[in-house]
C-alpha positions, 0 to 999 in steps of 0.5 A, spaced: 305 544 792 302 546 785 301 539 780 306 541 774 300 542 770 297 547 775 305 551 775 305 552 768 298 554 767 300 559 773 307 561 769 303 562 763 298 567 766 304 571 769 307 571 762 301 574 759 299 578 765 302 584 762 302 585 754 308 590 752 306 590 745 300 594 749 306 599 752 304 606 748 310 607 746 311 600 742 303 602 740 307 609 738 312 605 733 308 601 731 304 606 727 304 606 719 307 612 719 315 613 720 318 616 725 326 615 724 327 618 731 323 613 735 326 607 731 332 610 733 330 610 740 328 604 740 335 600 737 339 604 741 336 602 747 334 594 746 341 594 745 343 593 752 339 588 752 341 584 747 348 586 750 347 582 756 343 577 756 348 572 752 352 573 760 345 571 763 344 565 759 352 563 761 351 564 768 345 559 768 348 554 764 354 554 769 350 554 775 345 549 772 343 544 778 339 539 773 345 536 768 339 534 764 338 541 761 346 543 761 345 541 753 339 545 751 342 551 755 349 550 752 345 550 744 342 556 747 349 560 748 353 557 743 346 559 738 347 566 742 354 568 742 355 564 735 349 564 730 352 558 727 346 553 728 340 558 725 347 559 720 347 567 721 351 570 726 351 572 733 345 575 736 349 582 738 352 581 731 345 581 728 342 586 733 349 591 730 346 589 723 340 593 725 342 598 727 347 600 723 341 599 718 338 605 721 343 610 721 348 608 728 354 608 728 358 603 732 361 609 736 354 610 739 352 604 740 358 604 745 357 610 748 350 610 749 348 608 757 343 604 759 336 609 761 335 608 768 329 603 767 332 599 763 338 598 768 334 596 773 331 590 768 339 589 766 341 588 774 335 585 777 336 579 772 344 578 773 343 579 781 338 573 779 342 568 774 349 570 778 345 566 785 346 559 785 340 559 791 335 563 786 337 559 780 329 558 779 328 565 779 333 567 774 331 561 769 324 564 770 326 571 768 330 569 763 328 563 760 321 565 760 319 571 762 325 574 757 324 569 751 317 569 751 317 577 749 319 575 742 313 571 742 308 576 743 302 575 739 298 580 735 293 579 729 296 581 722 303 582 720 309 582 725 312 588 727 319 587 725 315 585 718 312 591 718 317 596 720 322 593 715 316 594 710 315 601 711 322 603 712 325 599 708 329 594 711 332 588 708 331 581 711 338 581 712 337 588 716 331 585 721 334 578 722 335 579 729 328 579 730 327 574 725 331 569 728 328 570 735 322 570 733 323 562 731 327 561 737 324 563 743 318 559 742 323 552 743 327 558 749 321 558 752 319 551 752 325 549 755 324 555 760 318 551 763 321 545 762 327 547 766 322 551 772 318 545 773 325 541 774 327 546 779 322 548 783 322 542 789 317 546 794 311 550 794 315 557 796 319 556 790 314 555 785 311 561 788 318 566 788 318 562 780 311 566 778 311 572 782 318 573 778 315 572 772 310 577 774 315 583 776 320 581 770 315 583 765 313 589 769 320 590 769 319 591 761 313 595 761 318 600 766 323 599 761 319 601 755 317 607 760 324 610 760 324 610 753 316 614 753 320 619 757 326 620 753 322 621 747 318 625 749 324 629 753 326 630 745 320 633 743 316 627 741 309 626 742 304 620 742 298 620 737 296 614 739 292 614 746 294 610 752 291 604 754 284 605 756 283 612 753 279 613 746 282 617 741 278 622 742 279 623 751 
C-alpha cells in the first residue's frame, strides 16, 4: 500500500489533473464582457447539480463505516440542506436566489432537464454514494473530486466576484458561490481525511484516485454539454480553445 503521505499527494494530483476553470466554456463566461444568454446557460445547468448533491452527501453520511467522520458528514448535510451554520440558507435556496437574479423563473428551473453530459456526472456519483462496497469511491468523487471544484485557484479576482461585478449582482444574489468558496476547502480536508480512513488496501487506494481522475473528467464532459447546447443556440467562442493562440 500507498503511506498516507504518498496517497494524498496522489489524490491531490488526480484533483488538479484537469482544471475546469480552463474548460472554453468557463474561459468564454469568464470574459468581461457580458453575455446574458451564456450566464443563463450556466445557472440553468449547475442547477442540477446543486439539486442532488445534498442526496449524495446523505447517502455517505448513511452509509459511513468509520463513526469518527459521521459528525463532520452530519454538519455537511445540515449546512446543505439548512444553511444555518454559515447563517444564510440552503444551498439549493441559495443556488434559486441566483437564478432567479438572472432572470429564471422558478417554473423553468423545474422544467429544465438535465443535458445528457451532466446526467452522466448526476448518475455516476449517485451509483457510487448508493453502494456500500464502493463507500471509497463515492467519498472520493463527492468529498474531494466535487467540493474541490470550488476551490480552483485563478489569479486576480474570483470568478463570481467578477461576474457579480460585471452583471450587477448583489452579494445576496452570489452567496452560493460565496458561501462554497469558504466551505469547500474544510469539505475537501475532510474528504481526504475520510478516503485515507477508508481505503484498507492498495486496490482500494487505486479505485479512490482513478475516481477522482474520471469524476473531474466528468466535469470537463459536463461543461462540453454546455459548449454544445450554446453553440446550438447560435453562440460563438471568441476565446481559443486550450492550445490554440488567438490567431489559429
Amino acid at each position: 500500500m500507498l503511506s498516507e503521505a504518498q496517497f494524498r499527494r496522489e489524490l491531490g494530483k488526480a484533483l488538479k489533473s484537469k482544471s475546469t476553470l480552463a474548460h472554453p466554456i468557463l474561459m468564454e463566461l469568464f470574459q468581461p464582457k457580458k453575455n446574458p444568454q451564456l450566464l443563463r446557460l450556466f445557472g440553468m445547468n449547475t442547477y442540477p447539480l446543486t439539486r442532488m448533491f445534498e442526496r449524495y452527501v446523505a447517502a455517505l453520511f448513511y452509509n459511513c463505516p468509520a463513526p469518527s467522520f459521521r459528525r463532520n458528514l452530519a454538519s455537511n448535510l445540515y449546512e446543505e440542506v439548512t444553511g444555518a451554520l454559515s447563517q444564510t440558507d440552503g444551498h439549493l435556496e441559495l443556488m434559486q436566489k441566483f437564478l432567479r437574479a438572472l432572470g429564471i423563473s422558478n417554473e423553468e428551473m423545474e422544467r429544465a432537464e438535465p443535458l445528457p453530459e451532466t446526467r452522466e456526472l448526476l448518475e455516476f456519483r449517485r451509483k457510487l454514494c448508493e453502494d456500500p462496497a464502493r463507500y471509497h469511491m463515492g467519498a472520493a468523487a463527492v468529498m474531494i473530486a466535487s467540493e474541490g471544484q470550488t476551490i480552483q485557484k485563478e489569479s486576480g479576482v474570483a470568478p463570481h466576484k467578477a461576474i457579480a461585478a460585471l452583471y450587477g449582482l448583489s452579494e445576496d444574489d452570489i452567496q452560493f458561490f460565496s458561501v462554497h468558496a469558504e466551505e469547500d476547502v474544510d469539505h475537501v480536508r475532510e474528504g481526504f481525511d475520510i478516503v485515507c480512513a477508508v481505503c484498507t488496501t492498495e486496490k482500494m487506494q487505486q479505485e479512490a484516485i482513478a475516481t477522482v481522475r474520471d469524476t473531474v473528467e466528468l466535469f470537463w464532459r459536463h461543461y462540453d454539454g454546455i459548449q454544445r447546447e450554446y453553440q446550438r443556440l447560435g453562440g460563438v467562442l471568441t476565446t481559443p480553445p486550450p492550445g490554440l493562440t488567438a490567431s489559429a
